[in-house]
Biopython code that builds the backbone (N, CA, C, O; Angstrom):
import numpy as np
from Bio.PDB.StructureBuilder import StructureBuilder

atoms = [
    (1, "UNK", "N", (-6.440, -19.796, 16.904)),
    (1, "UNK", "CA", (-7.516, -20.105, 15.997)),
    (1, "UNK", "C", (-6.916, -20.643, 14.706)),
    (1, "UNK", "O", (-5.778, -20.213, 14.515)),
    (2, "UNK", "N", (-7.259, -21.259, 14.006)),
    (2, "UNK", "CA", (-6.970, -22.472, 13.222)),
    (2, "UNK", "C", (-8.167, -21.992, 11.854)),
    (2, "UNK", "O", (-9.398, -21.987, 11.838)),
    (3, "UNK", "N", (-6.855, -21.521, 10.514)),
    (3, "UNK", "CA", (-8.035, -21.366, 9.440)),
    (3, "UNK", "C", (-6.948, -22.026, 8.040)),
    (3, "UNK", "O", (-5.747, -22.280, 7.948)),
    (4, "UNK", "N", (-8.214, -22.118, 7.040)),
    (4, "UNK", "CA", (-7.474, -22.847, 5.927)),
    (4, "UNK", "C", (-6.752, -21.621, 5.294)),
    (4, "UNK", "O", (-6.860, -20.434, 5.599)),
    (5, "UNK", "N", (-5.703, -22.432, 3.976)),
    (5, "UNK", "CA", (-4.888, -20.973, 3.513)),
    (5, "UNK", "C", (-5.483, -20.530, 3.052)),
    (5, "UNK", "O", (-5.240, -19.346, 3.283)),
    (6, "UNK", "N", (-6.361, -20.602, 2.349)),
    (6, "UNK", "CA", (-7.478, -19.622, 1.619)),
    (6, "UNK", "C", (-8.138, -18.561, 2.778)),
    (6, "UNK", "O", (-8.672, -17.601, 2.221)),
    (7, "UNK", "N", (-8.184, -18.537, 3.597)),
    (7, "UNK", "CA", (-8.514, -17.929, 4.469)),
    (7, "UNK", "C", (-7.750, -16.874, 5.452)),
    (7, "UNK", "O", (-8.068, -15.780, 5.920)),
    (8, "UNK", "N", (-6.463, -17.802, 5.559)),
    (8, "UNK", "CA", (-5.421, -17.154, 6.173)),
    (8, "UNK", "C", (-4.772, -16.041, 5.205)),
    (8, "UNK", "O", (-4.421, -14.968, 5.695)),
    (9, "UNK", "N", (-4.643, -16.251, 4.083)),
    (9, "UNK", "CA", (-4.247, -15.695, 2.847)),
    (9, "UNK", "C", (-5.365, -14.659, 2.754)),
    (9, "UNK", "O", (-4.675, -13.651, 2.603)),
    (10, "UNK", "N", (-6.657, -14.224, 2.742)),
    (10, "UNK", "CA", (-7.037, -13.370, 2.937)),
    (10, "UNK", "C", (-6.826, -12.144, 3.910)),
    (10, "UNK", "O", (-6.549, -10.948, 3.820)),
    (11, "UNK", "N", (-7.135, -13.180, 4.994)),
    (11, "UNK", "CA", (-6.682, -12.224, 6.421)),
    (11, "UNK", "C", (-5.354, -11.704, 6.367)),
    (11, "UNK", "O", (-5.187, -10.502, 6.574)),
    (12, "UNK", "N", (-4.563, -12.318, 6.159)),
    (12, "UNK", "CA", (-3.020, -11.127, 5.901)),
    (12, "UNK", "C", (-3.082, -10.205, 4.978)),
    (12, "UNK", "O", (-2.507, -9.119, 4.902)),
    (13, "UNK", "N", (-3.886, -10.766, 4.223)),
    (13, "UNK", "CA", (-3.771, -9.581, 2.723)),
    (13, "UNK", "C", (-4.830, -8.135, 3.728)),
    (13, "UNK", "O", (-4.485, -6.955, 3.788)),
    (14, "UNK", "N", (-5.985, -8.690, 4.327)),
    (14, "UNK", "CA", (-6.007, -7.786, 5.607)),
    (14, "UNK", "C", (-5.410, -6.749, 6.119)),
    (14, "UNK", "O", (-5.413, -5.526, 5.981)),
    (15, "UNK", "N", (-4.725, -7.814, 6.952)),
    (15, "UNK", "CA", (-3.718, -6.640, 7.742)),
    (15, "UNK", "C", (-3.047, -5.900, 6.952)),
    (15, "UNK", "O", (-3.157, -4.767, 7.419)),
    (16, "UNK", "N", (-2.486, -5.865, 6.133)),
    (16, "UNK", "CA", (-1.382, -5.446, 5.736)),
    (16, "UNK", "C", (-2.316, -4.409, 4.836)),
    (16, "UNK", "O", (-1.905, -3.253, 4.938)),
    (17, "UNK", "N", (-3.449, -4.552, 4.001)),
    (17, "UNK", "CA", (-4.295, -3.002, 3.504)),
    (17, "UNK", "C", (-4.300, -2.532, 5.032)),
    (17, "UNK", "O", (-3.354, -1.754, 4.915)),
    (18, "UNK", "N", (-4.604, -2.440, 6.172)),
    (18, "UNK", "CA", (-5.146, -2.015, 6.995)),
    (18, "UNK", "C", (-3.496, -1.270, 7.210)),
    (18, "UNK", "O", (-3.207, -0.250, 6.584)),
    (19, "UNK", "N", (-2.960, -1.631, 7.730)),
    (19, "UNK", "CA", (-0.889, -1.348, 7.914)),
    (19, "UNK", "C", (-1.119, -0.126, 7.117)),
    (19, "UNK", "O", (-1.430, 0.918, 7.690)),
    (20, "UNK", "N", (-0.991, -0.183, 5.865)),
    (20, "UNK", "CA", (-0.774, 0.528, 4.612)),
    (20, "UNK", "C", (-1.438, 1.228, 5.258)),
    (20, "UNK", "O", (-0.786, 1.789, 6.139)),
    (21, "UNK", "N", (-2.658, 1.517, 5.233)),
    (21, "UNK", "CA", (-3.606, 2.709, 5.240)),
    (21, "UNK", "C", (-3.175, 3.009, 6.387)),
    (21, "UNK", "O", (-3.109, 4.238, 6.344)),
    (22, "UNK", "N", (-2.794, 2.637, 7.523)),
    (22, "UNK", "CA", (-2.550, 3.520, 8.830)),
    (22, "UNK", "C", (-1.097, 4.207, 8.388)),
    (22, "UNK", "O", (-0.782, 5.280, 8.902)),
    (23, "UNK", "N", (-0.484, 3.752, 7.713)),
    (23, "UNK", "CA", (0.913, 4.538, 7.181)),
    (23, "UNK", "C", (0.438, 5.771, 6.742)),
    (23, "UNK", "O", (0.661, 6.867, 7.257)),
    (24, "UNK", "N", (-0.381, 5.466, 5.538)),
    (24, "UNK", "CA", (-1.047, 6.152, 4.569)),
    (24, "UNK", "C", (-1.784, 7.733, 5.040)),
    (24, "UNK", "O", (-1.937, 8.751, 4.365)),
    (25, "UNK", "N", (-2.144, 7.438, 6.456)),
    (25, "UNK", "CA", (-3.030, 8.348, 7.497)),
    (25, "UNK", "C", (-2.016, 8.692, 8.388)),
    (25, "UNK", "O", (-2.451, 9.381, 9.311)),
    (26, "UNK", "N", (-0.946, 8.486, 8.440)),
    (26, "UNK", "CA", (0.055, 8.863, 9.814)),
    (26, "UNK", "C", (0.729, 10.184, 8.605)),
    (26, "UNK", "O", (0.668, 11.397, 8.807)),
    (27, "UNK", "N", (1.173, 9.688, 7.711)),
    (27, "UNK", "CA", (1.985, 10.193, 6.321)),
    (27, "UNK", "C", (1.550, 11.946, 6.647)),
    (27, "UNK", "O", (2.169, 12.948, 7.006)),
    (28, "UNK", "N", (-0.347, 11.497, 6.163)),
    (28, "UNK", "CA", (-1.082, 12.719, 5.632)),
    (28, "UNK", "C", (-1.102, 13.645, 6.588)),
    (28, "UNK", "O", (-1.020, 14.852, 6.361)),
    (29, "UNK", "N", (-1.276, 12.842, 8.345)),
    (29, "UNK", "CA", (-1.603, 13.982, 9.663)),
    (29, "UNK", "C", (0.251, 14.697, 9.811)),
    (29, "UNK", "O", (0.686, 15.706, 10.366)),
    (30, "UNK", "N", (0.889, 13.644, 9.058)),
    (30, "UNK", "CA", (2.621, 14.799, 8.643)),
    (30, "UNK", "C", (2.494, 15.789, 7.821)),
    (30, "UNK", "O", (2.833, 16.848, 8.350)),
    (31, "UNK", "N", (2.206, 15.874, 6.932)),
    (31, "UNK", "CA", (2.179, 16.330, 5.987)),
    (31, "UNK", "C", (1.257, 17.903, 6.327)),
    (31, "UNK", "O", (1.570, 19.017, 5.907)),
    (32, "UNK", "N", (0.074, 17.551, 7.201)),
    (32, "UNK", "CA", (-0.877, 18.712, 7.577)),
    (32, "UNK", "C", (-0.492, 19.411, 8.175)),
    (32, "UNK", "O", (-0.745, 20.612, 8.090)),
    (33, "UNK", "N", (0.327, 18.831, 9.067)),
    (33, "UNK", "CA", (0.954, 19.691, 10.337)),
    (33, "UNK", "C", (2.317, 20.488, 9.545)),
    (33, "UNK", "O", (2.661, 21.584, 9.986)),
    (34, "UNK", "N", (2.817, 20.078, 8.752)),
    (34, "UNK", "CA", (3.952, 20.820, 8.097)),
    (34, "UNK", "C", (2.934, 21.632, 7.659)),
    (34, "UNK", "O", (3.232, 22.720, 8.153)),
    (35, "UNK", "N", (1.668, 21.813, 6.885)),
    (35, "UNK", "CA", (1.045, 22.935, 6.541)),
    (35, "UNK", "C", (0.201, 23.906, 7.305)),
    (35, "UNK", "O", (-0.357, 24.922, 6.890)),
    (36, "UNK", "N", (0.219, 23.445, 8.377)),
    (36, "UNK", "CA", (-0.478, 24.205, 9.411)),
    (36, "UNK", "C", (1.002, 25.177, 9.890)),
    (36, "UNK", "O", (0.775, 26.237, 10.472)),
    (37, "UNK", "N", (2.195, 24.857, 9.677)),
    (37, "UNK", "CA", (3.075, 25.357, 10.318)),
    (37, "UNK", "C", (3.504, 26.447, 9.060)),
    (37, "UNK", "O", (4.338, 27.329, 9.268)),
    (38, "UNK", "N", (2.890, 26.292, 7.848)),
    (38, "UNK", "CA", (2.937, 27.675, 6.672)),
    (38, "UNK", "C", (4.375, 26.874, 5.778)),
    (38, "UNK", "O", (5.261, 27.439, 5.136)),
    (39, "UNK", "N", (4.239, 25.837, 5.959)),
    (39, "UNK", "CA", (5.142, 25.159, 4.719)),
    (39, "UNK", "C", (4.713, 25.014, 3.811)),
    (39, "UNK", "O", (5.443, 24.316, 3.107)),
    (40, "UNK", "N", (3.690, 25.349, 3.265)),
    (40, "UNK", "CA", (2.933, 25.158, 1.961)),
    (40, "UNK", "C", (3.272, 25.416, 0.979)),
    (40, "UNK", "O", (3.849, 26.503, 0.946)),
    (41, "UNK", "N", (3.159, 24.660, -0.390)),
    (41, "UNK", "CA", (3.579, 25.546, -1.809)),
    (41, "UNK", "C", (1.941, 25.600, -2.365)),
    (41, "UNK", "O", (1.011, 24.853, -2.060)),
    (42, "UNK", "N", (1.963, 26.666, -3.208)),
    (42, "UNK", "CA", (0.954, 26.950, -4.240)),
    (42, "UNK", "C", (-0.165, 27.553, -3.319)),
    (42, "UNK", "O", (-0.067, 28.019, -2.183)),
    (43, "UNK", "N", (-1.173, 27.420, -4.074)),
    (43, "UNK", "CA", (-2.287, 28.001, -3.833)),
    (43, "UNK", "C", (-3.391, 27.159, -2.748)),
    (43, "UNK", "O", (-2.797, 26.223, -2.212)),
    (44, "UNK", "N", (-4.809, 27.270, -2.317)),
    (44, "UNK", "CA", (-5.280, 26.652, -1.248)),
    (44, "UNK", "C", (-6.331, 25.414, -2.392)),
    (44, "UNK", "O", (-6.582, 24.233, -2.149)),
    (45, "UNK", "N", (-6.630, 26.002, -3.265)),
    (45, "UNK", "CA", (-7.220, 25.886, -4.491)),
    (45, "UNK", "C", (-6.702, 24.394, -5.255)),
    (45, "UNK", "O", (-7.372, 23.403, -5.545)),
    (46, "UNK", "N", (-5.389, 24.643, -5.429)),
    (46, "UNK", "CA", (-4.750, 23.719, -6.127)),
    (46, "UNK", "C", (-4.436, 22.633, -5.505)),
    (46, "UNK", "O", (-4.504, 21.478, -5.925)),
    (47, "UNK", "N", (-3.966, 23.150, -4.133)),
    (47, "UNK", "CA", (-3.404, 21.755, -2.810)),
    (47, "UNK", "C", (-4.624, 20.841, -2.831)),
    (47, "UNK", "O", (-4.499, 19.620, -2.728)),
    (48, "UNK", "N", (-5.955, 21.518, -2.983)),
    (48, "UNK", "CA", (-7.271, 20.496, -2.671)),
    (48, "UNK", "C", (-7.133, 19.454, -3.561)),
    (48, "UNK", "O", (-6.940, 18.245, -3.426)),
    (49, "UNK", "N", (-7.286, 20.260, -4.585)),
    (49, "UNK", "CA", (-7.469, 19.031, -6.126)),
    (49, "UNK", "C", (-6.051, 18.001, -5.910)),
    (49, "UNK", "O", (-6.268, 16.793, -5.822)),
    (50, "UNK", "N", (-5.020, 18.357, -5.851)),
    (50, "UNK", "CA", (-3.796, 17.807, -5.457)),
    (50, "UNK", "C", (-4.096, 16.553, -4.445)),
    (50, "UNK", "O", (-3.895, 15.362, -4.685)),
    (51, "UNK", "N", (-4.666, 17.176, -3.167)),
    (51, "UNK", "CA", (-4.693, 15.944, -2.079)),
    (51, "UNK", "C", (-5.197, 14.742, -2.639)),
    (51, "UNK", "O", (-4.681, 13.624, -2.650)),
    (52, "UNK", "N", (-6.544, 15.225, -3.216)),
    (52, "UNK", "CA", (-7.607, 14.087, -3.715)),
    (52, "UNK", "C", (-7.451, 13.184, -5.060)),
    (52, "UNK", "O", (-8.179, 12.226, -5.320)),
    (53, "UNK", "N", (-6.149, 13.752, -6.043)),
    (53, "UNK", "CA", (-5.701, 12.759, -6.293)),
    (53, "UNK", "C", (-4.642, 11.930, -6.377)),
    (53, "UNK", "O", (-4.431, 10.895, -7.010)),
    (54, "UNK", "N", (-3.804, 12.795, -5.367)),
    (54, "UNK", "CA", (-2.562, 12.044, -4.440)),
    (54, "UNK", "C", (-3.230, 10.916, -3.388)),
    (54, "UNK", "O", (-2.653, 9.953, -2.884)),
    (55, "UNK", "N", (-4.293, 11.237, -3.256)),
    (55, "UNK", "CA", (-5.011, 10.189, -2.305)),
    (55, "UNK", "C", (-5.338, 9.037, -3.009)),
    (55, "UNK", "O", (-4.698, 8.002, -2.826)),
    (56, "UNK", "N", (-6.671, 9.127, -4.140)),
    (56, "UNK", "CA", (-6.630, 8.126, -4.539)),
    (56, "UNK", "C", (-5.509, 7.551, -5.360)),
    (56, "UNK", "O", (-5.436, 6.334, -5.532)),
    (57, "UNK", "N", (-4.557, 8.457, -5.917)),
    (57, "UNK", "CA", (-3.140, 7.357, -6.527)),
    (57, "UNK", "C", (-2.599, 6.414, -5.381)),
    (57, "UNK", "O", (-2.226, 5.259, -5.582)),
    (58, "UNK", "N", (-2.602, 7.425, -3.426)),
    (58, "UNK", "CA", (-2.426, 5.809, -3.016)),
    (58, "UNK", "C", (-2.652, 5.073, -2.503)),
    (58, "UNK", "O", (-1.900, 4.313, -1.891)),
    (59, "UNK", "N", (-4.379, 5.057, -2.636)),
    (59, "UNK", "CA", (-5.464, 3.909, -2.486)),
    (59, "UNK", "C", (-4.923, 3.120, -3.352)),
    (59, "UNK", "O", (-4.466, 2.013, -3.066)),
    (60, "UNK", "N", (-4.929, 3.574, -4.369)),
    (60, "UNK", "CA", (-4.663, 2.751, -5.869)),
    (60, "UNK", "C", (-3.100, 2.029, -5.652)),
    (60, "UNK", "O", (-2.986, 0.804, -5.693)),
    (61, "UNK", "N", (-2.138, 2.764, -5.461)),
    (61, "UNK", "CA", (-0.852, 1.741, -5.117)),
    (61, "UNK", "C", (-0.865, 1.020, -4.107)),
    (61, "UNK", "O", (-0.123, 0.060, -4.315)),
    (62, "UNK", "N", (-1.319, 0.977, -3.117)),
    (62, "UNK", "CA", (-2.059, 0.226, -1.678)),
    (62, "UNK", "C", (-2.211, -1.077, -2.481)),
    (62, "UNK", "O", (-1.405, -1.987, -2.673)),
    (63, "UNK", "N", (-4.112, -0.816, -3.100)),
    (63, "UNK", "CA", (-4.411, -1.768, -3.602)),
    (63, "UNK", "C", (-3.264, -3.107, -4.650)),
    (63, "UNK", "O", (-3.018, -4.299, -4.462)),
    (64, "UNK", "N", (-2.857, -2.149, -5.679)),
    (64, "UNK", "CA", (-1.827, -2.474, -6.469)),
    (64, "UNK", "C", (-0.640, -3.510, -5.832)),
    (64, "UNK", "O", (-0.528, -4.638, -6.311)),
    (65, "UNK", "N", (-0.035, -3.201, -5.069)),
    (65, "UNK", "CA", (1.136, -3.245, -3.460)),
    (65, "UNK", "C", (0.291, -4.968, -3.049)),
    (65, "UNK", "O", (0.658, -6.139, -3.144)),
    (66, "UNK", "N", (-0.649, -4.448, -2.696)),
    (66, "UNK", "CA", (-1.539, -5.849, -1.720)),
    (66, "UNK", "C", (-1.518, -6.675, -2.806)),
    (66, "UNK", "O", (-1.244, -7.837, -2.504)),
    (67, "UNK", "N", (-1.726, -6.463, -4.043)),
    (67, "UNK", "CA", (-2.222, -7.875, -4.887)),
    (67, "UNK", "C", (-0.887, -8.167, -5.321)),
    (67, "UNK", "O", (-0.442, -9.243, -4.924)),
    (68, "UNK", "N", (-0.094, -7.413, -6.092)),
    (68, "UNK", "CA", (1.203, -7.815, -5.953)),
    (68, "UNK", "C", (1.930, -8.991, -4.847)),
    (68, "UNK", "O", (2.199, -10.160, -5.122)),
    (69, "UNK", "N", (2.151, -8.266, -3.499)),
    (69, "UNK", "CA", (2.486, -8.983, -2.687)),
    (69, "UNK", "C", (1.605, -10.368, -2.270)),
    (69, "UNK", "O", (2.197, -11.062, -1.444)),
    (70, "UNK", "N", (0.279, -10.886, -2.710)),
    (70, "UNK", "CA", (-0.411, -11.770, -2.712)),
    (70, "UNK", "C", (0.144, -12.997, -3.790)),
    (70, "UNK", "O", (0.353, -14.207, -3.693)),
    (71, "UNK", "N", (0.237, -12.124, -4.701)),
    (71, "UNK", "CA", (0.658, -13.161, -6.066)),
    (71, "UNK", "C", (2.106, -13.365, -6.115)),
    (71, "UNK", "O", (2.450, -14.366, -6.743)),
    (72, "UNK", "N", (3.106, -12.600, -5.561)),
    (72, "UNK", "CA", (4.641, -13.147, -5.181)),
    (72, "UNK", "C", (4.519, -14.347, -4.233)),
    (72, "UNK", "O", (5.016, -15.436, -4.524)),
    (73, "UNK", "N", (3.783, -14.107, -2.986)),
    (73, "UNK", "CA", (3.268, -15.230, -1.852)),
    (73, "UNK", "C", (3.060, -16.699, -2.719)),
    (73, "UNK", "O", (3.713, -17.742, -2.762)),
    (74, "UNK", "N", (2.129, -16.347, -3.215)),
    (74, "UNK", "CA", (1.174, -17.485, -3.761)),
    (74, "UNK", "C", (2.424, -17.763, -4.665)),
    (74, "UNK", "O", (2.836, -18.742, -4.042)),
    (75, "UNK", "N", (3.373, -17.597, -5.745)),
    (75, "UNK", "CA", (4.240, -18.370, -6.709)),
    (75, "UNK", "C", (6.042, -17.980, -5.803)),
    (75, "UNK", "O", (6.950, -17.396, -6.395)),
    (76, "UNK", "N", (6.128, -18.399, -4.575)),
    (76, "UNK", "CA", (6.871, -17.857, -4.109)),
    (76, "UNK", "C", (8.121, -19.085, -4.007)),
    (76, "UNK", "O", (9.334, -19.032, -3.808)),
    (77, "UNK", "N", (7.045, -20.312, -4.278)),
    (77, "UNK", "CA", (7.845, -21.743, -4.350)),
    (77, "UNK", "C", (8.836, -21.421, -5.636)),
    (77, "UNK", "O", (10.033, -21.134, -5.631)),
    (78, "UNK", "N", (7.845, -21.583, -6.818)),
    (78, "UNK", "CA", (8.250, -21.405, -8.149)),
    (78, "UNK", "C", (9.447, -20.412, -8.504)),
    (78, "UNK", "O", (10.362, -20.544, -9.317)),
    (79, "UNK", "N", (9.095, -19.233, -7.503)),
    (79, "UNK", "CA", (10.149, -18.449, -7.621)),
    (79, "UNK", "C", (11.709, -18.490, -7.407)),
    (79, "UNK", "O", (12.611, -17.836, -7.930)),
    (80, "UNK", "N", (11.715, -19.683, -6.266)),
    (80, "UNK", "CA", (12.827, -20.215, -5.437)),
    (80, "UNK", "C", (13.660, -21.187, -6.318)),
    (80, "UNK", "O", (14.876, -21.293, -6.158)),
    (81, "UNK", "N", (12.914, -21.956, -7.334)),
    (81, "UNK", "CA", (13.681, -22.670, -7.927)),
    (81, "UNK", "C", (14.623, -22.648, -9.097)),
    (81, "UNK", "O", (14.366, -21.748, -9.897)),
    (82, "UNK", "N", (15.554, -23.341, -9.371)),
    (82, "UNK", "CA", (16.572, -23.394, -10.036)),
    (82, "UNK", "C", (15.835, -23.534, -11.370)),
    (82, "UNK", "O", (14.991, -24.424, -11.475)),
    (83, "UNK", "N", (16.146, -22.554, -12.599)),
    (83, "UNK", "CA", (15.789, -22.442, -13.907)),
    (83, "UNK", "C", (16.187, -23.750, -14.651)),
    (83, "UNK", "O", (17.297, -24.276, -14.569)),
    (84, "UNK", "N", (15.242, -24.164, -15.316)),
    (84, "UNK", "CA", (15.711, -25.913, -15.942)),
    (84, "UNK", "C", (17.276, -25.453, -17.164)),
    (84, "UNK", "O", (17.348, -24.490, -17.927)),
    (85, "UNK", "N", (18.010, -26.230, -16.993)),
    (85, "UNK", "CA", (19.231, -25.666, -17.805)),
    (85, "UNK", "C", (20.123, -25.111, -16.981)),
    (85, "UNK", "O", (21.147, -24.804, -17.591)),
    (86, "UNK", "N", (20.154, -24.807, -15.614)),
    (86, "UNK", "CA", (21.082, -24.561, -15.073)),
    (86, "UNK", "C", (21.307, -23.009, -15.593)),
    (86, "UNK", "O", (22.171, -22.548, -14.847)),
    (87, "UNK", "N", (21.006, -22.256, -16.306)),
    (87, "UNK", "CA", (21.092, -20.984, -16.018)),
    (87, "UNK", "C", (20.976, -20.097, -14.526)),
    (87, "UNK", "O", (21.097, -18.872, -14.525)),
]
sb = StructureBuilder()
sb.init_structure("model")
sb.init_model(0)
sb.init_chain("A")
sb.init_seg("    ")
for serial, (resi, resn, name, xyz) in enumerate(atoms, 1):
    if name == "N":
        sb.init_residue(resn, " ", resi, " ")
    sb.init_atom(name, np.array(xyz, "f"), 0.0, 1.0, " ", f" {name:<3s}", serial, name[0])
structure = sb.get_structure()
């Protein structure tokens, strides 16, 4: 299938939130199972508040990560070239 870069450039930016988040979800079902096995620190109380905003910090670096890596893509020519002056 055949799409313009504006398009294609979306769809990877796609996959790759989608990647992330399956990392993101493989990470956490690690992480549970170490606590199901009584590896836990602190309290049951504190781990909650903890998850939820260890979670969204990495929705938030996900997001962060994807646009980043969009805007290196997109000036990736510019990036390649030789600094005027020969530096």
């Amino acid at each position: 299938m055949k799409v313009d870069a504006k398009t294609k450039s979306l769809l990877d930016e796609h996959k790759r939130k989608k990647k992330s988040a399956e990392k993101v979800d493989k990470k956490d079902s690690e992480t549970k199972g170490l606590e199901e096995e009584g590896e836990t620190k602190g309290s049951d109380d504190d781990d909650d508040n903890d998850d939820d905003v260890n979670e969204t910090a990495r929705q938030e670096d996900v997001v962060a990560k994807t646009a980043l890596d969009a805007i290196m893509q997109e000036f990736a020519d510019d990036l390649r070239r030789e600094p005027p002056g020969g530096q």
